[in-house]
Backbone as a ProteinNet text record, in pm:
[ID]
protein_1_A
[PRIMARY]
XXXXXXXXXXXXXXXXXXXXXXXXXXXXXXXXXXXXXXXXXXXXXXXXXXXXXXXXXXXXXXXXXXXXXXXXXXXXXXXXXXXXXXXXXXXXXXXXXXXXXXXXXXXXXXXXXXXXXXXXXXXXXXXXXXXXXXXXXXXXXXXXXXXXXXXXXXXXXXXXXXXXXXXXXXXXXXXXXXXXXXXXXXXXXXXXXXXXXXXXXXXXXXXXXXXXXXXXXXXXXXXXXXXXXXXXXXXXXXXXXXXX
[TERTIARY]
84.9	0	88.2	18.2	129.2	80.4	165.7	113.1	102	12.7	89.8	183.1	316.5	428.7	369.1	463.3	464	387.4	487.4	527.9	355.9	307.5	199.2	117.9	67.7	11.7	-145	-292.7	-380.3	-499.8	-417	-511.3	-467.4	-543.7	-675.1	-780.9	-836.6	-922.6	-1057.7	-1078.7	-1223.7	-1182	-1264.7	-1266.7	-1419.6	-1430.6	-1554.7	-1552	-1653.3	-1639	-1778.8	-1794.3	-1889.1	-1977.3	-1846.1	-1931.1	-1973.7	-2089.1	-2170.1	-2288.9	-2313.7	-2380.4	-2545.7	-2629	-2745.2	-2846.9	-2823.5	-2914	-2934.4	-3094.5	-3125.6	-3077.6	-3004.7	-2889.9	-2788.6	-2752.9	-2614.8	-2558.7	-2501	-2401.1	-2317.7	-2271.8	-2181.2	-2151.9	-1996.8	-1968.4	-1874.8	-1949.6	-1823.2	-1768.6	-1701.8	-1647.1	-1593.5	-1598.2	-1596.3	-1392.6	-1284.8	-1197.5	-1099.5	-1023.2	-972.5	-842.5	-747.6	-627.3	-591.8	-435.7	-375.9	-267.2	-283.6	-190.4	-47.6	55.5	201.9	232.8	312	387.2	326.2	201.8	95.5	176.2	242.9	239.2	97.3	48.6	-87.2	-152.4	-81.3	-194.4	-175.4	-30.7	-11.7	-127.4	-213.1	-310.5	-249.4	-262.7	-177.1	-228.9	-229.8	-258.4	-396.5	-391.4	-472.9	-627.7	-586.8	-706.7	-731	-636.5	-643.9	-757.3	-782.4	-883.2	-1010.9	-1026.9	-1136.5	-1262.4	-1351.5	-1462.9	-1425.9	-1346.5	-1326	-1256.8	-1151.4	-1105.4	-1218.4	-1293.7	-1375.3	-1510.4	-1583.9	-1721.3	-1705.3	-1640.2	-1615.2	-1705.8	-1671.1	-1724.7	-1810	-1833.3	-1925.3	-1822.1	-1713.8	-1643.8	-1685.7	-1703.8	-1723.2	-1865.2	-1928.2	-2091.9	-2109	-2030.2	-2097.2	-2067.2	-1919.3	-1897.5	-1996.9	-2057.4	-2149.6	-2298.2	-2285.1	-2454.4	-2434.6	-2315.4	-2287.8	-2330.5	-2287	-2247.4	-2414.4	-2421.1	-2627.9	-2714.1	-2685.1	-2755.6	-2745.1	-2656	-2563.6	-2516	-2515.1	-2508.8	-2405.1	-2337.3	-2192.1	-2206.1	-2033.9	-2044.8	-1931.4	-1935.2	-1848.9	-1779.6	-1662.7	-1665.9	-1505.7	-1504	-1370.4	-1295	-1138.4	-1023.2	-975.5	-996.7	-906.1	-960.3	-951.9	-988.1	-1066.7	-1173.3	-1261.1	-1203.6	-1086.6	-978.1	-870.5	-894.2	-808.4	-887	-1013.3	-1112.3	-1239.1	-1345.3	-1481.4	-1564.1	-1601.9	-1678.6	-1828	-1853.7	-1997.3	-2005.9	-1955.1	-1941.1	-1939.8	-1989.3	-1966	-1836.6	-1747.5	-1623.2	-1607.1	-1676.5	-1721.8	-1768.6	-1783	-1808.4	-1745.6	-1760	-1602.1	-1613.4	-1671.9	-1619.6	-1576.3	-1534.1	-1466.4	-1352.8	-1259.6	-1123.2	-1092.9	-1115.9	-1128.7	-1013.4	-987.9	-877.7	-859	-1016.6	-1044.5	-1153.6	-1150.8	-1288.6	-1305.5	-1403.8	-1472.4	-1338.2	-1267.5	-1206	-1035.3	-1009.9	-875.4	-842	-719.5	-672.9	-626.2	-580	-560.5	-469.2	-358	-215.8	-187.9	-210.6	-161.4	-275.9	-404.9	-488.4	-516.8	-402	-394.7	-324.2	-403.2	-350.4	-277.2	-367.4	-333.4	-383.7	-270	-284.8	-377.9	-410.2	-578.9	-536.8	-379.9	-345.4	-368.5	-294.7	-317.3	-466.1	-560	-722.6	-767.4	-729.6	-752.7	-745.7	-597.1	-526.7	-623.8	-662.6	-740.1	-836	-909.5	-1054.8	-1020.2	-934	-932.2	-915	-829.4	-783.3	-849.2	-975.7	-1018.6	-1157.6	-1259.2	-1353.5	-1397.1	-1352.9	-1419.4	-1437.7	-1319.1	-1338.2	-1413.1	-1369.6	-1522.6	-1678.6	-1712.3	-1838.1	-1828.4	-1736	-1786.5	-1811.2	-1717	-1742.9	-1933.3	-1967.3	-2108.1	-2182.2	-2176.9	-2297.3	-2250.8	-2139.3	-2135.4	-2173.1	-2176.2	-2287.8	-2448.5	-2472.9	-2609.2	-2652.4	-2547.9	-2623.7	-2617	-2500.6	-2476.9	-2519.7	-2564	-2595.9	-2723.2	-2752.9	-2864.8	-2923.6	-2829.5	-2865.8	-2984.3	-3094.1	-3191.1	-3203.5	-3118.5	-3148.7	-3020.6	-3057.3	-2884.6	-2911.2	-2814.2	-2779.9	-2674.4	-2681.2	-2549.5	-2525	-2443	-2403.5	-2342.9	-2357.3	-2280.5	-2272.5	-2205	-2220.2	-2218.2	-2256	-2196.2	-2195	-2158.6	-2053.5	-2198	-2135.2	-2269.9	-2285.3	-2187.1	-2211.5	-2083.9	-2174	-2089.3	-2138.2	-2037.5	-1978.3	-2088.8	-2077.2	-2085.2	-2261.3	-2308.9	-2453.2	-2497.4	-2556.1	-2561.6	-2646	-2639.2	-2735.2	-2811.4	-2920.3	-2967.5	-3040.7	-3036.8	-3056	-2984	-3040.7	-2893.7	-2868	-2976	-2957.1	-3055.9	-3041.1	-3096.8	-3112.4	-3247	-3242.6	-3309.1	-3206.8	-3204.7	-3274.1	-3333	-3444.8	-3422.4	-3546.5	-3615	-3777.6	-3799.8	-3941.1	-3972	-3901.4	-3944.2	-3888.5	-3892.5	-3785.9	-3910.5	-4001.6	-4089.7	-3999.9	-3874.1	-3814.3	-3749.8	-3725.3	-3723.3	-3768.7	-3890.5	-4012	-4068.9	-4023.3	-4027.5	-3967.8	-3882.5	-3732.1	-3724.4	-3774.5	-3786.8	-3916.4	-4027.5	-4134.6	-4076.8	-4014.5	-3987.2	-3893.3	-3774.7	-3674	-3763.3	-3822.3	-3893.6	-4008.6	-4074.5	-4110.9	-4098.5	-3926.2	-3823.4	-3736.6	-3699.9	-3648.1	-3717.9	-3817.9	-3908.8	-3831.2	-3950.2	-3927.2	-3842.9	-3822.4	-3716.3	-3558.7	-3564	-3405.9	-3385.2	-3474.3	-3420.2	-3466.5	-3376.7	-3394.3	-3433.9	-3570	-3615.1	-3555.3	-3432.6	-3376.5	-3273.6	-3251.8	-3164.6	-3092.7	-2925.1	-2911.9	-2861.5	-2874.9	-2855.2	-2966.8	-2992.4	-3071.1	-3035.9	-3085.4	-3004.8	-3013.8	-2941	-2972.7	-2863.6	-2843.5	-2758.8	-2625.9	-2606.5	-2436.8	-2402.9	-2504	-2539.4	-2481.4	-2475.2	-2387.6	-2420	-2382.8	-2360.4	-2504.7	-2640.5	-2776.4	-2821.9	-2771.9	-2890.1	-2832.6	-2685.2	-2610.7	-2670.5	-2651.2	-2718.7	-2826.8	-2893.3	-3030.5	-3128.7	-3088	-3219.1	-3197.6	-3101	-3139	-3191.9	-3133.2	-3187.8	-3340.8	-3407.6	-3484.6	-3535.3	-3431.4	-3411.2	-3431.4	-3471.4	-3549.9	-3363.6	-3362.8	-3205.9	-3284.8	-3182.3	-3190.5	-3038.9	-3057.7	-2917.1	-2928.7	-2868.7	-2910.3	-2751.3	-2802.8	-2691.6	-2669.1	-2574.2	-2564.7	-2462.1	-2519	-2433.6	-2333.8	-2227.7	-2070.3	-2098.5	-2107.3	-2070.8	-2159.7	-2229.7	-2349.6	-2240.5	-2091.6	-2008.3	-1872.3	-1898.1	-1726.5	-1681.3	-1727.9	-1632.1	-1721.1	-1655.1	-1737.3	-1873	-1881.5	-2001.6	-2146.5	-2093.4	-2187.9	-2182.7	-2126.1	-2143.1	-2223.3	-2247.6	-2274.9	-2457.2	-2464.3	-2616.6	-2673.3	-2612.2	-2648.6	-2685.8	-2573.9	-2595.3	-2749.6	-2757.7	-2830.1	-2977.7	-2949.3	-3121.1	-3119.6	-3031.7	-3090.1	-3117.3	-3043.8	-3073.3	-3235	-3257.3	-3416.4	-3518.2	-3451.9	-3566.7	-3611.6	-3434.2	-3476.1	-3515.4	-3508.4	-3505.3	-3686.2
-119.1	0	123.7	223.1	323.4	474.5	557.5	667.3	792.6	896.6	965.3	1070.5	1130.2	1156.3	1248.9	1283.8	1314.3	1488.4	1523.9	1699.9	1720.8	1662.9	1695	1767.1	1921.6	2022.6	2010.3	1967.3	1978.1	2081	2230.8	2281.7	2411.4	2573.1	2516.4	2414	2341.2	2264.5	2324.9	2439.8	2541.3	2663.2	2708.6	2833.8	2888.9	3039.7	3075.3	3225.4	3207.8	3359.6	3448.2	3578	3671.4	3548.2	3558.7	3477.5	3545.1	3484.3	3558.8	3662.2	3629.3	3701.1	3716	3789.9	3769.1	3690.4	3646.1	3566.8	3459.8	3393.7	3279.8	3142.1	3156.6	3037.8	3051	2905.2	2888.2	2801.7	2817	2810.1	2693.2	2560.3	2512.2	2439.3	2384	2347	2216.2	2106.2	1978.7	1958.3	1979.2	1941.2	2059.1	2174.4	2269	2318.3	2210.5	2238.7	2140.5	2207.4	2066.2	2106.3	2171	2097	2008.7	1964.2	1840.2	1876.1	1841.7	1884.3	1871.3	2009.8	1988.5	1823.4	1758.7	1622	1523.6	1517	1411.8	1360.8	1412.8	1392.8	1366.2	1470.5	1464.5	1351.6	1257.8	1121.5	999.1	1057.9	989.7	995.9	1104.5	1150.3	1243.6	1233.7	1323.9	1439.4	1511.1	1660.1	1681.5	1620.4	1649.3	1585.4	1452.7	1418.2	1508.8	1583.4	1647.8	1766.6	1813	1903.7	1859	1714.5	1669.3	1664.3	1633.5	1620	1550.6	1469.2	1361.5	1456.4	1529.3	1600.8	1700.9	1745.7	1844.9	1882.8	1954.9	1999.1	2136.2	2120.5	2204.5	2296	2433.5	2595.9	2614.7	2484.4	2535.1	2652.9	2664.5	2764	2897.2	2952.2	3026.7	3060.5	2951.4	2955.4	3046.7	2955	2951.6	3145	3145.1	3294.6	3440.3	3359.8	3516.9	3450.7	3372.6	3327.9	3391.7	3360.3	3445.4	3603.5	3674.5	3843	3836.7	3787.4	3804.1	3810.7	3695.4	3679.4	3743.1	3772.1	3823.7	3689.5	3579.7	3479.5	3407	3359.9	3286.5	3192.6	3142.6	3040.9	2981.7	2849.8	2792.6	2619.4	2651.6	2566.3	2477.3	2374.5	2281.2	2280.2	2351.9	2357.4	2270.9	2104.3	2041	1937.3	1884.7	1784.4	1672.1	1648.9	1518.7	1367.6	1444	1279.6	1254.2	1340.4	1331.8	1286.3	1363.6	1286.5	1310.7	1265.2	1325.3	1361.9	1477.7	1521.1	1544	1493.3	1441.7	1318.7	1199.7	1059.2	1039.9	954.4	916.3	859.7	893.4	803.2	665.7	633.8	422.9	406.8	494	474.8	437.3	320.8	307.7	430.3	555.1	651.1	776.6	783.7	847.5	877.3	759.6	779.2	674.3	734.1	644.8	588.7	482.9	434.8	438.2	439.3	437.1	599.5	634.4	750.5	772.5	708.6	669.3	668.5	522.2	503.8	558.7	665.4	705.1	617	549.7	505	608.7	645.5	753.6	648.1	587.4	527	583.9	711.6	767.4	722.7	681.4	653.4	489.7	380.3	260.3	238.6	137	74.5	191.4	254.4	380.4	325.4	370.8	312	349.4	309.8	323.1	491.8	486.7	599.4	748.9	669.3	830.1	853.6	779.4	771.9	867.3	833.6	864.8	1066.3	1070.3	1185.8	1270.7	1249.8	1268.3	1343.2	1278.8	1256.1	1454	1365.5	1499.1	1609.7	1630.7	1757.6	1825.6	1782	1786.6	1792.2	1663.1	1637.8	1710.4	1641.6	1692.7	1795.8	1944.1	2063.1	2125.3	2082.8	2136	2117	2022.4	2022.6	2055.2	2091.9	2168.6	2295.4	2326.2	2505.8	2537.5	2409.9	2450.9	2412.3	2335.2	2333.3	2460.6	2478.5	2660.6	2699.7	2737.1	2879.5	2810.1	2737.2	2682.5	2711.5	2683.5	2728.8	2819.3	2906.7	3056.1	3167.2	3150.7	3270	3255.8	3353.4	3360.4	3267.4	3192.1	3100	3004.8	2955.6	2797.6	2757.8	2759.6	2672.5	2662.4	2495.2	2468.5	2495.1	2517.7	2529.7	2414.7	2301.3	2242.2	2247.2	2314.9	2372.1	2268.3	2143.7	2087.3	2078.1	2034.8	2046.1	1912	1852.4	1747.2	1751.6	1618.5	1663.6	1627.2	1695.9	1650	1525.7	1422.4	1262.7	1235	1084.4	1006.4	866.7	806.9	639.8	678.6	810.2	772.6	825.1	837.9	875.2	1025	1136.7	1261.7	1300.4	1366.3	1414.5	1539.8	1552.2	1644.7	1779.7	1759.4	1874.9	1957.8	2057.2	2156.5	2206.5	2152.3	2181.2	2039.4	2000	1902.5	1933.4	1901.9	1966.8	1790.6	1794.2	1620.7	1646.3	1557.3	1568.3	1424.4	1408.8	1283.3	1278.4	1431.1	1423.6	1471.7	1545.6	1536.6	1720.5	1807.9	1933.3	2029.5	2114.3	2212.4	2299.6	2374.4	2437.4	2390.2	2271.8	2161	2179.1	2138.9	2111.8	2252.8	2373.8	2487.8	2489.2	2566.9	2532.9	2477.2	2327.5	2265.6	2319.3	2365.6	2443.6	2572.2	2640.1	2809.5	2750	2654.1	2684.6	2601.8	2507.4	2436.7	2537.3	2659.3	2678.7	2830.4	2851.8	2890.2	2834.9	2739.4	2698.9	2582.4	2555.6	2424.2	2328.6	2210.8	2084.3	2025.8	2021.3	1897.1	1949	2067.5	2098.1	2129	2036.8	2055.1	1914	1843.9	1723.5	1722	1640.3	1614.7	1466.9	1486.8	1404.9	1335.4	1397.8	1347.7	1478.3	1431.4	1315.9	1211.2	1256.5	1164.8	1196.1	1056.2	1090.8	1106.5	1201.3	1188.1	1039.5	971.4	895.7	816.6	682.4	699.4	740.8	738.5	846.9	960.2	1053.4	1199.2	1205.2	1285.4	1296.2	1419.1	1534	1647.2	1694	1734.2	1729.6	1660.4	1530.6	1455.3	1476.6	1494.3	1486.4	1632	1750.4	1892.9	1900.2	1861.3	1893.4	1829.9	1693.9	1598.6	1617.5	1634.4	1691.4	1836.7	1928.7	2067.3	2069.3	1979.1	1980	2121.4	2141.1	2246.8	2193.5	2291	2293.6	2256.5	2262.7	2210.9	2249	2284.8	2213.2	2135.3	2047.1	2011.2	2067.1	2139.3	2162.7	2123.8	2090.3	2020.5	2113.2	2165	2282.9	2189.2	2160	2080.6	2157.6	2089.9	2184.2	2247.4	2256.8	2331.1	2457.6	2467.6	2642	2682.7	2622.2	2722.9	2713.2	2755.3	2740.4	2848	2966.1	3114.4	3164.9	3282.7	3369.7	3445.2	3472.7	3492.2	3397.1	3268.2	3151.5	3139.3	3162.2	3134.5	3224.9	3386.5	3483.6	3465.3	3405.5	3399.5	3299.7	3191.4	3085	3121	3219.6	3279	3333.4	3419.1	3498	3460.3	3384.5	3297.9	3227.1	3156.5	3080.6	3133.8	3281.4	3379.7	3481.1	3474.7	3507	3385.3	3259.9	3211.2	3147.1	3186.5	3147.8	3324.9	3402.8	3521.9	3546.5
0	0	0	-62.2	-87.9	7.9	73.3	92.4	29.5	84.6	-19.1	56.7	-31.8	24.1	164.1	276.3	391.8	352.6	256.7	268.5	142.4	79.9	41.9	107.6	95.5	125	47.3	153.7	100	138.6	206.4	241.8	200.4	128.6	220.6	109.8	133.8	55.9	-26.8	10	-81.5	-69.9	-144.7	-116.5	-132.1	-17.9	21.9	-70.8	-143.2	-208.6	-107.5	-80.8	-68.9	95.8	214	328.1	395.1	462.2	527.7	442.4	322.4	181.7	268.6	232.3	246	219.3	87.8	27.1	137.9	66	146.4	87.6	-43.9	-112.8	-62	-39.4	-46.7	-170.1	-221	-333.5	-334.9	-353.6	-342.9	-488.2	-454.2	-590.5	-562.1	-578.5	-498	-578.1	-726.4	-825.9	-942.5	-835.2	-894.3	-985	-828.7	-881.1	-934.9	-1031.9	-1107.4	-1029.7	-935.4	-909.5	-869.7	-900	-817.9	-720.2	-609.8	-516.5	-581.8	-544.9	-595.6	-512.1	-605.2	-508.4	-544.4	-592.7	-646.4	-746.3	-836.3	-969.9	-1064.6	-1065.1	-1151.2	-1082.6	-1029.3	-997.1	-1060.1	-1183	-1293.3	-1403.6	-1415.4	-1527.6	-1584	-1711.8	-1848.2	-1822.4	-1894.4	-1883.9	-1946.5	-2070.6	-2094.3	-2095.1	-2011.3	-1925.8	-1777.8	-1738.4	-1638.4	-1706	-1803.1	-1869.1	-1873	-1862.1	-1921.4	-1795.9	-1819.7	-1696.2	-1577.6	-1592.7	-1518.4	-1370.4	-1446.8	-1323.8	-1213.6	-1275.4	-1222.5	-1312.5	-1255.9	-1351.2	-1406.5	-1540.2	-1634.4	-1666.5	-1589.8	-1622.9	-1456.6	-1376.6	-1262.4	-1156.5	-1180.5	-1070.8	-1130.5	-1252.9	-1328.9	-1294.3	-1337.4	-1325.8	-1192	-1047.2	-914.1	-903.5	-916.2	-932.8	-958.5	-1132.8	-1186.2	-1102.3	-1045.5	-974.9	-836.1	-793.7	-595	-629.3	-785.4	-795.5	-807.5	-897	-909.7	-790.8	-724	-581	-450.4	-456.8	-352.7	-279.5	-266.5	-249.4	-209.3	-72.9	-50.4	-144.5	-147.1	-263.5	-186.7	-163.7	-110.4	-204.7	-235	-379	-345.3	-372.5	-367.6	-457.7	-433	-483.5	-580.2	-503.2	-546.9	-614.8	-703.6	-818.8	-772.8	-821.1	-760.9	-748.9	-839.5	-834.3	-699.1	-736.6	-539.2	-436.3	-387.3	-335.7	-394.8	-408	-422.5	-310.3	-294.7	-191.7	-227.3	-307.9	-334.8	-296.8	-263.6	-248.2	-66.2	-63.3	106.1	112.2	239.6	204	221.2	233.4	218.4	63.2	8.5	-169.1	-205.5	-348	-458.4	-503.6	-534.7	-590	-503.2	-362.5	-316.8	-385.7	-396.2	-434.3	-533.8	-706	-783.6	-803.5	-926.3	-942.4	-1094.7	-1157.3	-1293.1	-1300.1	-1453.6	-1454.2	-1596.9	-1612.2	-1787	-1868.1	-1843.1	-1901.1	-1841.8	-1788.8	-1798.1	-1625.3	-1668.7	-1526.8	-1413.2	-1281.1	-1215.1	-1113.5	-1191.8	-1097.5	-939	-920.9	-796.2	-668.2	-721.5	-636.2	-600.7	-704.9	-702	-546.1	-488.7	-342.6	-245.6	-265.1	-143.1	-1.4	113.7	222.3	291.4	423.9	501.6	524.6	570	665.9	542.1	359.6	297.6	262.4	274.9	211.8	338.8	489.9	591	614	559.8	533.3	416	296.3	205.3	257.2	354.9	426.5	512.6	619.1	726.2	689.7	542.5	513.3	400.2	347.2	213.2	284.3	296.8	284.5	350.9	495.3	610.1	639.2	564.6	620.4	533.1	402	316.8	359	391.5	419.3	593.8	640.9	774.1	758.9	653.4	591.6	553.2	478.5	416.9	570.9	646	781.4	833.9	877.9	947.2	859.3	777.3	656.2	709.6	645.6	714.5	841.5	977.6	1117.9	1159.4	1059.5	1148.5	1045.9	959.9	847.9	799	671	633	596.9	497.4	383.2	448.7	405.8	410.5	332.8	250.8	97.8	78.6	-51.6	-48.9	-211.5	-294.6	-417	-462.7	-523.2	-549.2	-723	-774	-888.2	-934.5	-1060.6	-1114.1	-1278.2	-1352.6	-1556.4	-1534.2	-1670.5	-1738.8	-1868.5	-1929.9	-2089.1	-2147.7	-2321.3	-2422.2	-2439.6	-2422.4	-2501.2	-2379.2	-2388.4	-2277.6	-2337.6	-2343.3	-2407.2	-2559.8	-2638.5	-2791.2	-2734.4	-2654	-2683.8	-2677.9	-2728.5	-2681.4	-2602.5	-2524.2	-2422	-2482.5	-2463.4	-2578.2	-2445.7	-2343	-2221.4	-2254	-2185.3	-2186.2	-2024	-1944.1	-1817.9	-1744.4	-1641.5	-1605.4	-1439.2	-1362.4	-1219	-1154.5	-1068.8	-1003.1	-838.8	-832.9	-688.7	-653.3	-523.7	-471.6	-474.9	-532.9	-540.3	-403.6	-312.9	-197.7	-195.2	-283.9	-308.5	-337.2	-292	-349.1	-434.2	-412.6	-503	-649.6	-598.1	-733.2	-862.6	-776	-930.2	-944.7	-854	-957.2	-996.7	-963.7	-1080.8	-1181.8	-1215.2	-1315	-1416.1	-1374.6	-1445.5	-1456.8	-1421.4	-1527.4	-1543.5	-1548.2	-1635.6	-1809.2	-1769.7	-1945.4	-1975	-1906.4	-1937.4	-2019.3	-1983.8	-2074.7	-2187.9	-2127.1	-2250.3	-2358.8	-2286.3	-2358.9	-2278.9	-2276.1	-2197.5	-2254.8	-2371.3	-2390.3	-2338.8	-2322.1	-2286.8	-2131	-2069.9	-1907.4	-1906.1	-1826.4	-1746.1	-1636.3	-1653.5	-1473.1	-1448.1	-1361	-1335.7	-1385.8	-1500.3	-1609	-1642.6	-1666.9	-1759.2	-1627.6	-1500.4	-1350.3	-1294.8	-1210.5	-1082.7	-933.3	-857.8	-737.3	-633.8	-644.1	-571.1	-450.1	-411.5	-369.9	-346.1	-485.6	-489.2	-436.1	-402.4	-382.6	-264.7	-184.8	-90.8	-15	-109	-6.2	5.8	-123.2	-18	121.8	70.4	203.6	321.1	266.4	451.8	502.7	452.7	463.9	505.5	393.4	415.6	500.2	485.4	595.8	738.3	728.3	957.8	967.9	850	861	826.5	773.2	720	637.6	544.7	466.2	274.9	202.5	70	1.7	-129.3	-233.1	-348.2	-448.2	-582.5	-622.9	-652.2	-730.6	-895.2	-979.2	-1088	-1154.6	-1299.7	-1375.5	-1509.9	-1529.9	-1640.1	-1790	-1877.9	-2014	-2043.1	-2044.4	-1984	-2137.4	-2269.1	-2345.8	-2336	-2212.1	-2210.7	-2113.4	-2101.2	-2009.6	-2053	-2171.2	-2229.1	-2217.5	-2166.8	-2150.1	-2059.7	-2078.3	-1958.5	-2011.8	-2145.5	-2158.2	-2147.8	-2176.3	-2152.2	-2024.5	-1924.8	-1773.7	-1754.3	-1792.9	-1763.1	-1765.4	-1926.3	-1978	-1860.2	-1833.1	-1752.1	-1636.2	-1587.2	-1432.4	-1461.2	-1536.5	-1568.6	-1542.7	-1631.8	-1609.8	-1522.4	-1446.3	-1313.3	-1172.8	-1197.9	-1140.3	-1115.5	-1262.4	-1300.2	-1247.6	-1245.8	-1222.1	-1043.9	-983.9	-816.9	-795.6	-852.7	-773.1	-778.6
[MASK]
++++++++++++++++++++++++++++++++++++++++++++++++++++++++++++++++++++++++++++++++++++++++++++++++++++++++++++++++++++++++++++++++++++++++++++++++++++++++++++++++++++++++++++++++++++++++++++++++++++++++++++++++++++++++++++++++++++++++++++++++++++

């Protein structure tokens, strides 16, 4: 089993834009960042799989950004690459700390010891999502926001959404959300529930929200409506129009 080296520096692990904001959203982004800690060696992932989805959710740091300036809204979003750990995942998941990710192998995370998975955990996970319950018990926010993209085609099929908003059916802001955004853009280009469903994989709502017994949306933005800053901007824009 391997560790990972001693002098590896994994903090700070997020970052909080506009804390303590007024709004009654809070903002988060579990996949928001694609670095790899210096010392990792990428993980042994090329570079230019380091670009690809796999590392992070391509344009949501951008997105969460022009959505905090709109809202007035904290935004509290993770630094470091979902390949390092996932903080959407419970850490008893196989997808905490992958080894594979549609296809690209990630060598640095092969037979990692109890003690560096452990290390991972304390310095990453855990303080990120202690950051989002303090915003939750001590500030404005009662609502959670979880900001994520995904790609147009995955294993050769296209996803034809351009935004997709994932529930349990149990979300009143939800299934609005999901009625003015189709009833902006037309139904076929928002997914109820698709092109994922929230379900057991999910992580950072249920742990949040079910003891607070507090409202969410998880919403899913099709990474090519955020390839610059003007497409983040339009996006903000309207998801902005439609919680406000």
């Amino acid at each position: 089993m391997q560790p990972d080296p001693p002098d590896i520096v994994f903090t700070p692990a997020f970052d909080v834009l506009r804390p303590g904001a007024p709004s009654r959203y809070l903002l988060v982004g579990d996949h928001a960042g694609h670095a790899i800690p210096p010392g990792l060696g990428g993980l042994g992932v090329g570079s230019a799989d380091l670009r690809r989805h796999i590392a992070c959710d391509l344009g949501v740091e951008m997105l969460g950004r022009e959505l905090s300036g709109r809202l007035d809204a904290t935004f509290i979003h993770q630094r470091w690459s979902r390949l390092v750990i996932d903080c959407n995942r419970h850490p008893d998941h196989p997808g905490s700390i992958v080894t594979e990710s549609d296809g690209t192998r990630v060598p640095g995370n092969a037979n990692l010891s109890a003690a560096a998975r452990a290390r991972r955990l304390k310095e990453i996970f855990e303080p990120y999502h202690a950051a989002i319950a303090a915003a939750l018990d001590t500030g404005p926010a009662t609502t959670l926001v979880s900001l994520h993209s995904f790609t147009p085609a995955m294993q050769g099929q296209a996803r034809p959404w351009r935004m997709g908003v994932l529930h349990r059916g149990d979300s009143a802001l939800s299934l609005q959300v999901l009625g003015r955004l189709r009833a902006r853009l037309g139904a076929a280009a928002v997914g109820d529930n698709q092109p994922y469903q929230m379900d057991g994989t999910d992580f950072t709502v249920p742990h949040h929200c079910d003891p607070r017994a507090i409202d969410y949306l998880e919403l899913e933005v099709r990474q090519d409506e955020l390839v610059d800053a003007a497409g983040c901007a339009a996006m903000a824009a309207l998801i902005a129009e439609v919680l406000s």
